[in-house]
RODO-2510 file (C-alpha; in nm, 4 decimals, decimal comma):
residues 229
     n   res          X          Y          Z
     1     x    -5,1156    18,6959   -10,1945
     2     x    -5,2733    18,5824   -10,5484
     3     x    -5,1915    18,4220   -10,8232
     4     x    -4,9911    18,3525   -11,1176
     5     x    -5,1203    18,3493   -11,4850
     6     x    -4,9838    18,2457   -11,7835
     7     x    -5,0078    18,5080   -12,0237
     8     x    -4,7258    18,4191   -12,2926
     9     x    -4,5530    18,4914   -11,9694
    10     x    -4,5584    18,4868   -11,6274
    11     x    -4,8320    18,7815   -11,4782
    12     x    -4,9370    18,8357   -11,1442
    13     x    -5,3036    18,8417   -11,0411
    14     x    -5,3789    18,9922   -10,6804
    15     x    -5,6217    18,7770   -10,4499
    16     x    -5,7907    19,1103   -10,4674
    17     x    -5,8251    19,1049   -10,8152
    18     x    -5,9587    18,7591   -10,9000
    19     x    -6,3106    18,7823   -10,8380
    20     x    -6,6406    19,0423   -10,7734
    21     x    -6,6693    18,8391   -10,4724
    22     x    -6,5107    18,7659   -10,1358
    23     x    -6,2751    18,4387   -10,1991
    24     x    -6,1565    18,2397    -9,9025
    25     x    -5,9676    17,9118   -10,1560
    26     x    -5,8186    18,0703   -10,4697
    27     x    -5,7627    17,6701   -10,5950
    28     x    -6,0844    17,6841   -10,7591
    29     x    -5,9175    17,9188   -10,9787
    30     x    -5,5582    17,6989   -11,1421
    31     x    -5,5763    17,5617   -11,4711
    32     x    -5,8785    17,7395   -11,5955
    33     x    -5,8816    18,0050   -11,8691
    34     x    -5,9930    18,3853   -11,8037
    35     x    -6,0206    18,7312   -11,9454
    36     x    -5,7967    18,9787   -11,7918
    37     x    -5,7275    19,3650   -11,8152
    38     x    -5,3597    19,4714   -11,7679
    39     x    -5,3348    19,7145   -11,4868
    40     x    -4,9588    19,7472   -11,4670
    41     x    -4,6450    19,6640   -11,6639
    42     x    -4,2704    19,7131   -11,5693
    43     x    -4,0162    19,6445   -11,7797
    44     x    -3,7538    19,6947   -11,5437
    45     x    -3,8508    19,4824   -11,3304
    46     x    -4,0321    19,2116   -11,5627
    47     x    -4,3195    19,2342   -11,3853
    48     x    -4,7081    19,2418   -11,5164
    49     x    -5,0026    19,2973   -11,3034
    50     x    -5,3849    19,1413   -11,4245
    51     x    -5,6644    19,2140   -11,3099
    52     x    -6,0277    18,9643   -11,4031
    53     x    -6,2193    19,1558   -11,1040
    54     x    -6,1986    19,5123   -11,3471
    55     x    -6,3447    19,3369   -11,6323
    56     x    -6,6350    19,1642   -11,4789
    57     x    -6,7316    19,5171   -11,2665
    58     x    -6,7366    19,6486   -11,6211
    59     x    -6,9481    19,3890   -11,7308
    60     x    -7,1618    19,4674   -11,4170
    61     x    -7,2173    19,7895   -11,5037
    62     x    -7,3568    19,7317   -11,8629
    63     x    -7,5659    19,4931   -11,7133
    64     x    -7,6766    19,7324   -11,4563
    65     x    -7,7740    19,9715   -11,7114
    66     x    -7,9191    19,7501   -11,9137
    67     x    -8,1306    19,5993   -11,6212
    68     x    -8,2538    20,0067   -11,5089
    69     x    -8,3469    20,0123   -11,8361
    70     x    -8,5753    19,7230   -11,8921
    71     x    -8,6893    19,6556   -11,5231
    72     x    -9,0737    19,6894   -11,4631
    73     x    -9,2847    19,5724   -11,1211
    74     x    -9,4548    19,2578   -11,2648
    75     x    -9,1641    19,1017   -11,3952
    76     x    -9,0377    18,7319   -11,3782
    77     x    -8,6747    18,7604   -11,3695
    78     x    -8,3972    18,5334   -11,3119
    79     x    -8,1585    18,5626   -11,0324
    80     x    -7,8711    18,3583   -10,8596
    81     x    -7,8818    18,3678   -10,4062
    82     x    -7,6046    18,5864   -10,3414
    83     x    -7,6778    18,5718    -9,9543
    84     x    -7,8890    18,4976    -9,6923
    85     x    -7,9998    18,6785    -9,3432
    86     x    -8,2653    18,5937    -9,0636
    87     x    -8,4941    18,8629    -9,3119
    88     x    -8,4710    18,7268    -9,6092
    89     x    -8,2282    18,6827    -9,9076
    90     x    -8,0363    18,8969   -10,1643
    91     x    -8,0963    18,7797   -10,5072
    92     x    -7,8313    18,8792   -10,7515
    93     x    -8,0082    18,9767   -11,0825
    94     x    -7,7140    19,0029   -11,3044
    95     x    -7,6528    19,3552   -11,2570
    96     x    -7,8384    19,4689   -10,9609
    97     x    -7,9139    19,3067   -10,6178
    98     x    -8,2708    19,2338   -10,5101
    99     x    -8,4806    19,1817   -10,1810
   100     x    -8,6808    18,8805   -10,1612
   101     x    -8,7940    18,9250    -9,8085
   102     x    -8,8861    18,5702    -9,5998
   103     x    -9,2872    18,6878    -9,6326
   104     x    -9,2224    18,6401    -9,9990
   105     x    -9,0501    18,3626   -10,0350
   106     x    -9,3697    18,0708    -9,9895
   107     x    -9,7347    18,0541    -9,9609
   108     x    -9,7019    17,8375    -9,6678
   109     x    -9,4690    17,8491    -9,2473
   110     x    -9,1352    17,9070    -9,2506
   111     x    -8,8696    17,9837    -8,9910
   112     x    -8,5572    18,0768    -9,1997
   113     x    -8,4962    18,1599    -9,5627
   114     x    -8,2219    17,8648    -9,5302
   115     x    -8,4988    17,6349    -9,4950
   116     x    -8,6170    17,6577    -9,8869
   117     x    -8,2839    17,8693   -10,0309
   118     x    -7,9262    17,7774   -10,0524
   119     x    -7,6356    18,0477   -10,1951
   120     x    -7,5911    17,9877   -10,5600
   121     x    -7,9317    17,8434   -10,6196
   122     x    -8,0829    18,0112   -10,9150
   123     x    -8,4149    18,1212   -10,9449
   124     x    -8,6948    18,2896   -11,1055
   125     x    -8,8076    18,5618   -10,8540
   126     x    -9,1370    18,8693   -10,9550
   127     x    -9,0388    19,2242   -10,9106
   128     x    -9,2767    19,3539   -10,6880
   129     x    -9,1319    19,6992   -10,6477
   130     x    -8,8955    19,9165   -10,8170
   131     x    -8,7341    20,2611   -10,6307
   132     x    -8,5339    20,3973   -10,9471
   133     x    -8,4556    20,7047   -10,7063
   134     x    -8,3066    20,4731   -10,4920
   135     x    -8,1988    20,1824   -10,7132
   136     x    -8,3735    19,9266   -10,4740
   137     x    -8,5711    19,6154   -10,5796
   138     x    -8,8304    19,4191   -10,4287
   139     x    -8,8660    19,0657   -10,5137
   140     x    -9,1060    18,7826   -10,4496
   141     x    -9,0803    18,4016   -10,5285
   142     x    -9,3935    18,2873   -10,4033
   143     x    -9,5952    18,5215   -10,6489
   144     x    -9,4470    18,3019   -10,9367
   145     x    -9,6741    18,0603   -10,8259
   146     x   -10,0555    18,0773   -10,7379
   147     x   -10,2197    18,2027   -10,4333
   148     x   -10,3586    17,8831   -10,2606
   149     x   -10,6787    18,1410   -10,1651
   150     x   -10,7372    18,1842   -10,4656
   151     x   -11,0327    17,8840   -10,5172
   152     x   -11,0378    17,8487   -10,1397
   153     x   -11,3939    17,8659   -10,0758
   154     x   -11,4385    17,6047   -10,4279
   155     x   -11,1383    17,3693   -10,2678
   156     x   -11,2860    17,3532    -9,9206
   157     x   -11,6620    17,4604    -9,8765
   158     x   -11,8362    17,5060    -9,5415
   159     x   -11,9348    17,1691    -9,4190
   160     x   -11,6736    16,9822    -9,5634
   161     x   -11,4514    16,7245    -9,3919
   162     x   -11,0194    16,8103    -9,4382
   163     x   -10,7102    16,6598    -9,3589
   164     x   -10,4707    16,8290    -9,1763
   165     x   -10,1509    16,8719    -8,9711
   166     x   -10,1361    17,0383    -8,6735
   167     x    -9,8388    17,3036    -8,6644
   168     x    -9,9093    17,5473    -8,4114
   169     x   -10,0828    17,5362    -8,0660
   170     x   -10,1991    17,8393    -7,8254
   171     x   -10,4476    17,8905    -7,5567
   172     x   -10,7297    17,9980    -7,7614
   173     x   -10,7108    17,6609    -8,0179
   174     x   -10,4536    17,5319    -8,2639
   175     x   -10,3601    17,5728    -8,6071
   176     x   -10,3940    17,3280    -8,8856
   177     x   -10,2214    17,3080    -9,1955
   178     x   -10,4255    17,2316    -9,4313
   179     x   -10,2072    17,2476    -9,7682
   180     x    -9,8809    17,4789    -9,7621
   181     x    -9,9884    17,7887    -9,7909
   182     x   -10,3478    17,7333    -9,5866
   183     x   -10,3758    17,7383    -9,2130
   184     x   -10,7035    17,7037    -9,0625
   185     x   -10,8090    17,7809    -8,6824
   186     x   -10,9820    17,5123    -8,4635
   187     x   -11,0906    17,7304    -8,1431
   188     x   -11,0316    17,5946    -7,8247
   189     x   -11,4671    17,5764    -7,8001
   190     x   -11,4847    17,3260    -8,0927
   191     x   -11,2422    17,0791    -7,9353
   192     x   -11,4637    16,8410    -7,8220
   193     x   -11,8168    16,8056    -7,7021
   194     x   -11,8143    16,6662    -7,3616
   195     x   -11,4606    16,7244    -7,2298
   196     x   -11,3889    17,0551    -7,0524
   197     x   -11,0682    17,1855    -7,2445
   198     x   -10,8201    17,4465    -7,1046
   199     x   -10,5897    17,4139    -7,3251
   200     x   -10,5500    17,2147    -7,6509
   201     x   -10,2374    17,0899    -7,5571
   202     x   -10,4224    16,8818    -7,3541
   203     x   -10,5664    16,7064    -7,6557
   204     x   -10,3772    16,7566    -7,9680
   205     x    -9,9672    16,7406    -8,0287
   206     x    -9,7857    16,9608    -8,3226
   207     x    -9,7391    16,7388    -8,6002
   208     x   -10,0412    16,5535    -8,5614
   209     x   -10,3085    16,4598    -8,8603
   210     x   -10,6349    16,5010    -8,7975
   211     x   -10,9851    16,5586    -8,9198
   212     x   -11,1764    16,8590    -8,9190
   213     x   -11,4815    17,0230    -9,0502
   214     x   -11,4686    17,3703    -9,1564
   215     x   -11,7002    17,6193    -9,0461
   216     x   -11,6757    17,9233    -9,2052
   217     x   -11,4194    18,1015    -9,4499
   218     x   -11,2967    18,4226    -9,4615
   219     x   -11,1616    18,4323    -9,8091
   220     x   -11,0641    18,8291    -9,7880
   221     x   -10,8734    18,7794    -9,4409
   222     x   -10,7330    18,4144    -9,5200
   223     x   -10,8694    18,2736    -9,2289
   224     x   -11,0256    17,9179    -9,2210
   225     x   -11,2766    17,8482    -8,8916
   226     x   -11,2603    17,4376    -8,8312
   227     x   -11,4110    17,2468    -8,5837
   228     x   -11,3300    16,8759    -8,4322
   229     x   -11,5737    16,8406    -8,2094
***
């Protein structure tokens, strides 16, 4: 039911009581020092209940206000993964929770959030958006780093030869990967010169490398036009 502390004597500390957070194994806990508030004594009994959960909530809360007070969209804060969903991840930014949604979280494909975040990891996350009405917070970790558009057209100009993967395949043509964050289109028409393609499947595999030559670049709508053929 919780633990016991050694306070000059002995003092009880409820499982409920020893952490902000849900514990399953309270032997992470034995033989390490803490801060803790009294919350009950009885002399009759000889008994003395602790508490370490009301002091860091306290300390939460100054941190809380302190955070309302300073936060601004634009921001590169640091946060710690508090959890993770199918959606994205709640970033814990030492007062306040965040949402760094998956869309946000790299430049380049990703299935899960679990794929690039762990719990616990810390990280340095951009406030994107900031409801003080509503005391929610929009995060984003890929806008720490630049936009791989950016110098797109500079990078890769029309007529010159990449290198890519192949990640994605539908009817109309397949999708390269060209660097992570930069997918460009090869349409099913500029396959191949000769054979008569109706699918690409029928040429290409995902995970593939090939060559291609790009064709045209639409810088404002991220799209790449490449050609094989």
């Amino acid at each position: 039911g919780g633990l016991i502390v050694d306070v000059g004597i002995e003092a009880f500390l409820p499982a409920s009581q020893v952490d902000i957070k849900h514990i399953t194994n309270t032997d992470e806990y034995i033989n390490r020092d803490y801060d803790f508030k009294i919350l009950k004594i009885s002399s009759e009994r000889k008994n003395i209940v602790v508490s370490r959960r009301e002091l860091l909530e306290e300390e939460r809360q100054k941190n809380r206000e302190t955070l309302l007070k300073e936060i601004e969209v634009g921001q590169i804060r640091e946060g710690v993964v508090k959890n993770i969903t199918d959606f994205g991840a709640f970033i814990d930014l030492f007062g306040m929770d965040g949402l760094l949604h998956i869309t946000d979280m790299t430049w380049g494909r990703i299935n899960h959030p679990g794929e690039i975040l762990r719990i616990g990891d810390k990280i340095n996350v951009m406030v994107l958006d900031f409801d003080q009405e509503r005391q929610r917070i929009s995060l984003g970790l890929k806008q720490t780093t630049p936009n791989p558009w950016d110098e797109i057209e500079n990078k890769y100009p029309v007529g010159s030869i990449i290198k890519g993967k192949i990640v994605n395949l539908l009817p109309y043509g397949a999708f390269i990967e060209v660097e992570q964050g930069v997918e460009g289109l090869i349409h099913i028409s500029e396959l191949s010169w000769t054979k008569r393609i109706s699918n690409p499947a029928e040429v290409l595999t995902i995970g593939e490398e090939v060559e291609a030559m790009v064709l045209s670049i639409k810088k404002d709508e991220c799209k790449i036009s490449l050609g094989i053929k």
